[in-house]
SEZATI-689002 format. One record per residue (C-alpha): residue number from 1; x, y, z. Coordinates in Angstrom, 3 decimals. Layout:
% residues N
   nr         u         v         w
  NUM         X         Y         Z
...
This chain:
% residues 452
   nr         u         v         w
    1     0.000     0.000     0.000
    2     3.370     2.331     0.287
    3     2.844     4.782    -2.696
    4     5.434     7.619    -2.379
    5     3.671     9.584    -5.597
    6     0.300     9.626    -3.619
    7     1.317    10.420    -0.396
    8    -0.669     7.245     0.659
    9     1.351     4.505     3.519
   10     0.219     1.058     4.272
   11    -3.232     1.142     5.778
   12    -3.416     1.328     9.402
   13    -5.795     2.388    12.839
   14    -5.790     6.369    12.651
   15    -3.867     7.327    16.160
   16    -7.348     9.405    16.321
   17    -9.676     6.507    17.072
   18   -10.503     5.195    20.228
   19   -11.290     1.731    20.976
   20   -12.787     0.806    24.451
   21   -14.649    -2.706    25.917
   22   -17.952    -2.017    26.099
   23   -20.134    -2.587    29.511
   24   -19.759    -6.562    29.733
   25   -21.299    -7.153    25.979
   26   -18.281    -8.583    24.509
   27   -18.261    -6.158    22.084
   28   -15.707    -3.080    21.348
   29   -16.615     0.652    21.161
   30   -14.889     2.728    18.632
   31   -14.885     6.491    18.651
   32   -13.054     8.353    15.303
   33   -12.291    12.015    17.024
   34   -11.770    13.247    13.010
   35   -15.357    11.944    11.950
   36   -17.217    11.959    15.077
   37   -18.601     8.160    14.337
   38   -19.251     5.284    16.329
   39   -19.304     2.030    16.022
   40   -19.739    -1.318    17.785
   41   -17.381    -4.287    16.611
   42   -17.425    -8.114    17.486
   43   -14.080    -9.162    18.660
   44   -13.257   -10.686    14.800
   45   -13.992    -7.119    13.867
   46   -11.545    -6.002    16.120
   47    -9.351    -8.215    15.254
   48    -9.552    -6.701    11.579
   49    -9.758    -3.095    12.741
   50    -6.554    -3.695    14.901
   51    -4.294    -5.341    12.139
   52    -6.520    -4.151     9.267
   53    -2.981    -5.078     6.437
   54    -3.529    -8.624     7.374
   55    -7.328    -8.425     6.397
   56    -7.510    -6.923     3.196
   57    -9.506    -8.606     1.955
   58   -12.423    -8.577     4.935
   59   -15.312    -6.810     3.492
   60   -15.435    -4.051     6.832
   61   -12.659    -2.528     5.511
   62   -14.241    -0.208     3.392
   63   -16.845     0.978     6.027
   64   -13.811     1.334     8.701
   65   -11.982     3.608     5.901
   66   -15.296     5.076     5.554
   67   -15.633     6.161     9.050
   68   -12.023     7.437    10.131
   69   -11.659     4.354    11.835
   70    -8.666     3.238     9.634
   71    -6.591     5.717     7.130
   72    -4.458     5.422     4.303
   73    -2.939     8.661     5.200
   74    -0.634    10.375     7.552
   75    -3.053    11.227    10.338
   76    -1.128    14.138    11.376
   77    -1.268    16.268     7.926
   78    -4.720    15.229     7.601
   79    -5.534    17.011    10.559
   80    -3.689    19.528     9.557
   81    -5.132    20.235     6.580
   82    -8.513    19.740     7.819
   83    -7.486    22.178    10.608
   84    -6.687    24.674     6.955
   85   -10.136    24.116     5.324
   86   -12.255    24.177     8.945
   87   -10.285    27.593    10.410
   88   -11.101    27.308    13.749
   89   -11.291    31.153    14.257
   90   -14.140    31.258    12.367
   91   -16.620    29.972    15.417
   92   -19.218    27.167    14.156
   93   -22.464    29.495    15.840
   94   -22.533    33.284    16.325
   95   -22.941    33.920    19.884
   96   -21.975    36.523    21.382
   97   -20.233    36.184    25.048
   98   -19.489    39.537    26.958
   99   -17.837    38.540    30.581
  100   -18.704    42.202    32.458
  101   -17.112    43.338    35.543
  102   -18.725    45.725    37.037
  103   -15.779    46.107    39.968
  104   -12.743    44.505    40.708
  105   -12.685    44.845    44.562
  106   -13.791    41.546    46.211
  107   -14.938    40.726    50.098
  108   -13.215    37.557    49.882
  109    -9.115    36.793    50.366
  110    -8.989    33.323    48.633
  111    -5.437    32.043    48.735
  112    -5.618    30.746    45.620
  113    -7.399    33.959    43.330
  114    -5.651    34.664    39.774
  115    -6.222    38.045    40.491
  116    -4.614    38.904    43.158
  117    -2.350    42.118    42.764
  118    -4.745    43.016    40.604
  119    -8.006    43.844    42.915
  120    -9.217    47.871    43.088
  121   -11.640    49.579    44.482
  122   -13.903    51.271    42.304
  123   -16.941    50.562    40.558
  124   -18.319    51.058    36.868
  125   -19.996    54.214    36.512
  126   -22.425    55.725    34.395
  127   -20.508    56.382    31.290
  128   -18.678    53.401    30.897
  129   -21.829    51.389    31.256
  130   -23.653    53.014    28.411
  131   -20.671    52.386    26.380
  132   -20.231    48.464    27.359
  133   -24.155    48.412    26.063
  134   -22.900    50.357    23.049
  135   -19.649    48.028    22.636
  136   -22.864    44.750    22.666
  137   -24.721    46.421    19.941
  138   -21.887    47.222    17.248
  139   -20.549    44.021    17.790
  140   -24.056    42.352    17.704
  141   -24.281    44.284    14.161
  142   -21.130    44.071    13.078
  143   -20.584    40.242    13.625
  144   -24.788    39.053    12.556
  145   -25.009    38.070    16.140
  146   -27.432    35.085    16.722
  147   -27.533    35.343    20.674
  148   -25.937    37.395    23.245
  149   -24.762    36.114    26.780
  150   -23.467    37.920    29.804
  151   -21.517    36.038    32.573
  152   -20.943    38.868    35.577
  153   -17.673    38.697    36.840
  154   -15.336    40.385    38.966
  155   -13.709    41.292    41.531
  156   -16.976    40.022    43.446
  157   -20.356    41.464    41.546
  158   -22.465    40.641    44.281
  159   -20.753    44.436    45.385
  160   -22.581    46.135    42.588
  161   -26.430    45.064    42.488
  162   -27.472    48.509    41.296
  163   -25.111    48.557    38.176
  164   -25.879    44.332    37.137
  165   -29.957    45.612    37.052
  166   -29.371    48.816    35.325
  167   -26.934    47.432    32.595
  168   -28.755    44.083    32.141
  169   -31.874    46.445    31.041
  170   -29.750    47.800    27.961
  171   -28.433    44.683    27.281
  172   -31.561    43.047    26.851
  173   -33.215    45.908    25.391
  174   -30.589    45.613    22.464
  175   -30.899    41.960    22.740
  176   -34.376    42.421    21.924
  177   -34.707    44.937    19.662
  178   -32.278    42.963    17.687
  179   -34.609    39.542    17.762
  180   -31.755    37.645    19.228
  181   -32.176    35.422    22.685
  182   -30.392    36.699    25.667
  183   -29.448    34.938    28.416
  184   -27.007    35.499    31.858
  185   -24.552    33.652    34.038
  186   -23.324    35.311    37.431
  187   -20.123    33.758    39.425
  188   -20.295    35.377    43.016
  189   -18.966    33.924    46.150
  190   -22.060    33.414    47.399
  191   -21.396    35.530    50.873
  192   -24.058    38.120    49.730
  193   -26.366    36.041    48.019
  194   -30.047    37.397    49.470
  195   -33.396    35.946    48.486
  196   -34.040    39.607    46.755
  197   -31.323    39.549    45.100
  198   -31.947    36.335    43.942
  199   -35.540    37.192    42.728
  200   -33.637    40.160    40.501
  201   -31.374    38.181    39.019
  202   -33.648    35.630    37.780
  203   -35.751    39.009    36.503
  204   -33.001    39.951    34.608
  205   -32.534    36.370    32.705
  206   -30.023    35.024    34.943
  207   -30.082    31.063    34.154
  208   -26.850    30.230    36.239
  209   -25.689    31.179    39.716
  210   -22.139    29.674    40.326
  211   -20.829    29.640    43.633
  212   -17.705    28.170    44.992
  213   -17.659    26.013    48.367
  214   -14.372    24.331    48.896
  215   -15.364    20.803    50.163
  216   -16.272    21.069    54.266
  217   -16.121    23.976    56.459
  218   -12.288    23.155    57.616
  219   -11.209    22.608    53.877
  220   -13.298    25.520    52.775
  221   -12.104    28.268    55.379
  222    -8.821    27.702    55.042
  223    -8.435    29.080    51.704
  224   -11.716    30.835    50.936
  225   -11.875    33.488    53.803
  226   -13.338    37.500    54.421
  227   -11.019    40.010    53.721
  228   -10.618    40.139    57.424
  229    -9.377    37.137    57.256
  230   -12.781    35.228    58.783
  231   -14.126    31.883    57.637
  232   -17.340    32.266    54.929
  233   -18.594    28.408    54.866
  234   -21.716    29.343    57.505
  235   -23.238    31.998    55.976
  236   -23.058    30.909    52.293
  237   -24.497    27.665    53.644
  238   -27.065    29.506    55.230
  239   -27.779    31.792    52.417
  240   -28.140    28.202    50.222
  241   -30.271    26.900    52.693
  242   -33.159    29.119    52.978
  243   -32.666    30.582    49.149
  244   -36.351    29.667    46.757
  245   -35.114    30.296    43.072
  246   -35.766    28.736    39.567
  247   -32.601    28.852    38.593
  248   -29.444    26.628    38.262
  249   -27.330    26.624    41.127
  250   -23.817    25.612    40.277
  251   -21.582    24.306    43.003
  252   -18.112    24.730    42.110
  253   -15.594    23.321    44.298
  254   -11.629    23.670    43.614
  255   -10.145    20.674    44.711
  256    -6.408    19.369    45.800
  257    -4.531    17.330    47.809
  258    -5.688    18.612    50.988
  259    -9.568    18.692    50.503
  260    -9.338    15.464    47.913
  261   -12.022    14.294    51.315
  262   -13.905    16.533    51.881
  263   -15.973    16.452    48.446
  264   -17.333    13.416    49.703
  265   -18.779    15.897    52.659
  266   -19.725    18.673    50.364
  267   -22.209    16.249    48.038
  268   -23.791    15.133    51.348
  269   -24.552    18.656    52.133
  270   -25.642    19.485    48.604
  271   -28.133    16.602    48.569
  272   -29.777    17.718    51.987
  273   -29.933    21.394    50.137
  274   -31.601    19.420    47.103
  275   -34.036    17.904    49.673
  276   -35.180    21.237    51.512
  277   -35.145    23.522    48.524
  278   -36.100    21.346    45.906
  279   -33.841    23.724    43.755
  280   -32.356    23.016    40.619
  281   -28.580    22.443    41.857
  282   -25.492    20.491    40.560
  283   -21.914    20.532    42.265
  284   -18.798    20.100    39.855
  285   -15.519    19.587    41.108
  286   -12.526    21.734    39.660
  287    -9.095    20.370    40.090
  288    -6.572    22.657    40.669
  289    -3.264    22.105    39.141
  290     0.220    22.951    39.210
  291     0.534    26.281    37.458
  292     2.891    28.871    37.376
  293     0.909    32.044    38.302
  294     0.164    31.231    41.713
  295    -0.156    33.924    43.525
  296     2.576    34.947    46.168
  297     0.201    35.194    48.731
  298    -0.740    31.576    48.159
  299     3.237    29.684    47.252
  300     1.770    27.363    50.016
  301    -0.503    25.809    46.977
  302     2.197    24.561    45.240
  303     2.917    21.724    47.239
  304    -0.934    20.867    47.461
  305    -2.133    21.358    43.811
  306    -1.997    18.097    41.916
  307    -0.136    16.920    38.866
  308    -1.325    17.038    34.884
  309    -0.568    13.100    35.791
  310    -2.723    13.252    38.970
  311    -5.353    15.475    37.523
  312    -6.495    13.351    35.183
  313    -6.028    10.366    37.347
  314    -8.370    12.074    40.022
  315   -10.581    13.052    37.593
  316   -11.166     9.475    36.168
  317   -11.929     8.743    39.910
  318   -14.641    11.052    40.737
  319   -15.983    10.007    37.147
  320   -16.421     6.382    38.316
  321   -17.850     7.112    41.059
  322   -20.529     8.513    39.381
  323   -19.907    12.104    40.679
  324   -20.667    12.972    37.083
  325   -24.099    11.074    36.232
  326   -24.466    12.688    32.728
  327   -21.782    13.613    29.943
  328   -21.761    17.593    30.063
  329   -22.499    19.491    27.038
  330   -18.702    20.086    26.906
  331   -18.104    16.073    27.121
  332   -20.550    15.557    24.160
  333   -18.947    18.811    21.811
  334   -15.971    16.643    21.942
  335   -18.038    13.353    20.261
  336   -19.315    15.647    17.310
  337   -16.643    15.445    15.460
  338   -16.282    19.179    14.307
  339   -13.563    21.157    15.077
  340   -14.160    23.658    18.146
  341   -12.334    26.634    19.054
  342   -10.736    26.067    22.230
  343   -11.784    29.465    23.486
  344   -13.789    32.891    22.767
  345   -10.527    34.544    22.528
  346    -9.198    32.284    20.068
  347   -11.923    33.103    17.692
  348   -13.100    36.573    18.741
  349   -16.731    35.449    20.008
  350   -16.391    37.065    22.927
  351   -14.644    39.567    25.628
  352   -14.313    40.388    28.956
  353   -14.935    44.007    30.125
  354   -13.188    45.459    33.261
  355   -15.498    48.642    35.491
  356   -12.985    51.005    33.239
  357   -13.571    49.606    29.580
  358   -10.772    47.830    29.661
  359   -11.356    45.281    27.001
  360    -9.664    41.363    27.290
  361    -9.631    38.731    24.896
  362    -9.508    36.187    27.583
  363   -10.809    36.874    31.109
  364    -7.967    35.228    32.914
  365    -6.363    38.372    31.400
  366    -8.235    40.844    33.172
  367    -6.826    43.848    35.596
  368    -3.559    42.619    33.940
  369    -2.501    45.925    31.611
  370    -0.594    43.521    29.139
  371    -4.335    41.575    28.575
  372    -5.966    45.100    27.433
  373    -6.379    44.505    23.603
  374    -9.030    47.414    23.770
  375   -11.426    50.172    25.310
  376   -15.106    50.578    24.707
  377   -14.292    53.915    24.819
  378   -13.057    53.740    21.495
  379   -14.038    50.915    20.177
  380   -15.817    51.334    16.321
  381   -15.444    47.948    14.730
  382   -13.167    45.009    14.792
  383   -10.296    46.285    13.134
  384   -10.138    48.674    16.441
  385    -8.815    46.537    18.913
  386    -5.206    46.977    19.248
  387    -2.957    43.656    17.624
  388    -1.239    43.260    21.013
  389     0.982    40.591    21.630
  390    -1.908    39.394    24.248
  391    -4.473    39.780    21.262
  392    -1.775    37.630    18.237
  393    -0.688    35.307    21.211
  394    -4.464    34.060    21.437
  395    -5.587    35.102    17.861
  396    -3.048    32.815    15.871
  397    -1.756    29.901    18.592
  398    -3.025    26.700    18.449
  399    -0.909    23.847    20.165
  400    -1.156    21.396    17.430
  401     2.325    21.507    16.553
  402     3.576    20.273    19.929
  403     5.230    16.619    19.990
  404     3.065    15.588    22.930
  405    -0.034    16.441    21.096
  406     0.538    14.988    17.623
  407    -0.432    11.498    18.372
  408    -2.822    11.815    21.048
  409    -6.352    10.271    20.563
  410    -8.534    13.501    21.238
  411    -6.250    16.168    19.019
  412    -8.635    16.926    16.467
  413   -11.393    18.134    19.213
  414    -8.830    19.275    21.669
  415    -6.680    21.519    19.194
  416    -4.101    21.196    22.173
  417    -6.424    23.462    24.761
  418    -6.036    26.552    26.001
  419    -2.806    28.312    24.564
  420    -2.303    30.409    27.996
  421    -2.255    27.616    29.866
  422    -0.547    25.796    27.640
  423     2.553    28.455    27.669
  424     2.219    27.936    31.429
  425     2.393    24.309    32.267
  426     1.594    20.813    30.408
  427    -2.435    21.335    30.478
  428    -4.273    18.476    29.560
  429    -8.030    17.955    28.747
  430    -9.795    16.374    31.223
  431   -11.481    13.916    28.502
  432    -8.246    11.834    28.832
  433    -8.855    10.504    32.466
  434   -12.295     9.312    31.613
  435   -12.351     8.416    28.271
  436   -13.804     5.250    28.487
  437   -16.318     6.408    30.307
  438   -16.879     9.407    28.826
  439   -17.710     7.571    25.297
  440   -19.592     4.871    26.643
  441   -21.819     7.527    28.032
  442   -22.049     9.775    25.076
  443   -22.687     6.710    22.913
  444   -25.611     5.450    25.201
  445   -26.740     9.197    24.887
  446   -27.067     9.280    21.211
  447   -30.006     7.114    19.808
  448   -29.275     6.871    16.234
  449   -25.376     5.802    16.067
  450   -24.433     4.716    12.977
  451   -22.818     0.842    13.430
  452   -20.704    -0.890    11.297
């Protein structure tokens, strides 16, 4: 099958397929992360699929060639060339995302925050929140924008109630007037999190509260305390407790090796909430890993936070014990075999806006002056925002290139991640310590799989 002149080598298992027992069937799931097919095989057709030069002749062969199961090609630059055709800057919808923070002081001293040294007092005034609303509509008109989401950020926004209900009503004004769905996201601390405020949040089309609780009280209060230094687990508890809402509640809890335990504790707790509220509340565990930005403040980490090895070790862990009952939309993206930006800043969909204009590409950039790749203040169209080295680095990096990427299994969805965290440590996507799992699950999702 060698054919120097075509390009073509002997035909072989694309290093993009997955193959995985499935349940106790004595059958094999395959996954093609180029195609985005399934398929079920006998363990002959395994056999075939495994050593598929010794079987020729064996009439799956075309189907498996069919599917991205088996290539004739060098994976590699066929991913690459896909990667040419698909551009993943161009997103695959038109949403627009718009991360506002509408302060960056904060109540809360967590040990581990990204933006420490960063914090201000201060608040968004008038001005600059007439032009964020201004900033939503050109780009909304400018880009054929087929939805608009706001995520409130911070700095805490909990501290500025006044300014999230006044700027939400120009957002979805525009929203409106433009025909397109709008929806919000707020991540808060929780500390201040009233019934009342509650009730105007969900008035102003917040879907998603996320809160962080770090395991138990002792694992929680010894990294996520007041500015005064003072524990927070009672009250948010409290707060959670006695708090009648329709929307999502999202339980986020950063875990390492000290608090590894106490999630155990912290599902407990959030199933006796789920029992007295009857709210609408999931808890997802966020595994904190070794990174090179850790704060000063919080060098201490860095002999707690786990491994990329132990992350995704962990990870698989939780996953089997059904921590995670249903793939997340994320987890099924992955299965569809398109290729998917790895972030808004990678493709321009969206931005995060600091209480002075400041515009970021990525919001792990923000209150940091080399992040600023533009103001609302004089923003006019695309071609406006400055061509930092912030604004190239995310514009025109993918991680494709690197040796430990080329012939991993879930490349042509993972595109290599994140490139900031990639510059910063060996990041991998969680999909790799539960992919078994993962797949299984997806494929018992989907009702209509195609099988060989």
């Amino acid at each position: 099958m060698n054919n120097s002149n075509t390009g073509k080598s002997q035909i072989h298992r694309s290093v993009y397929t997955a193959c995985v027992p499935y349940k106790d069937t004595g059958t094999y799931l395959l996954h093609s992360f180029m195609t985005g097919k399934f398929a079920l095989l006998t363990e002959k057709q395994k056999e075939v699929f495994e050593h598929p030069a010794e079987h020729l002749s064996e009439q799956i062969i075309p189907a498996l060639l069919e599917y991205g199961f088996l290539s004739e090609e060098d994976d590699y630059s066929v991913l690459v060339e896909k990667l040419k055709k698909a551009n993943p800057r161009i997103p695959h919808n038109k949403n627009l995302t718009l991360e506002i923070c509408p302060t960056m002081n904060c109540n809360f001293d967590c040990r581990y925050c990204f933006e420490a040294g960063r914090r201000r007092s201060g608040s968004m005034n008038d001005e600059t929140a007439a032009l964020v609303a201004e900033f939503a509509r050109k780009r909304i008109e400018e880009t054929k924008t087929s939805r608009l989401s706001v995520k409130w950020f911070g700095g805490e926004p909990s501290l500025e109630l006044e300014r999230i209900r006044e700027l939400s009503d120009r957002l979805m004004e525009i929203a409106d007037g433009h025909g397109i769905p709008y929806n919000a996201y707020i991540q808060t601390n929780g500390y201040l999190l009233t019934q009342e405020m509650a009730d105007m949040l969900e008035e102003k089309r917040v879907r998603t509260i996320e809160i962080t609780i770090d395991g138990n009280r002792s694992t929680h209060d010894r990294l996520r305390v007041l500015s005064g230094g003072q524990g927070s687990y009672d009250m948010i508890m409290d707060r959670l407790f006695h708090l009648e809402t329709n929307m999502k509640l999202k339980i986020r809890c950063n875990l390492h090796k000290d608090n590894l335990s106490a999630f155990d504790d912290l599902m407990k707790d959030v199933e006796k909430m789920k029992a007295v509220t009857h709210n609408n509340i999931i808890c997802t565990p966020r595994i904190i890993r070794a990174r090179s930005n850790i704060p000063a403040e919080g060098t201490f980490l860095k002999d707690t936070v786990l491994t990329n090895e132990e992350y995704l070790h962990q990870f698989h862990s939780l996953y089997s014990m059904n921590h995670f009952e249903k793939p997340s939309y994320s987890d099924i993206e992955y299965f569809r075999g398109r290729i998917i930006s790895p972030c808004k800043a990678s493709n321009g969909t969206g931005f995060t806006i600091d209480e002075l204009g400041n515009i970021y590409g990525c919001s792990m950039e923000v209150g940091n002056p080399g992040g600023i790749i533009g103001n609302v203040r004089t923003y006019e169209n695309d071609a406006s925002l400055a061509r930092t080295e912030s604004y190239e680095f995310y514009r025109s990096s993918f991680c494709t290139d690197r040796e430990q990427c080329k012939n991993c299994v879930i490349l042509p969805v993972c595109l290599g991640r994140c490139p900031r965290t990639w510059n910063e440590f060996y990041d991998c996507e969680r999909l790799k310590g539960n992919l078994a799992d993962t797949m299984i699950k997806v494929y018992d999702l989907f009702q209509n799989i195609q099988t060989v």
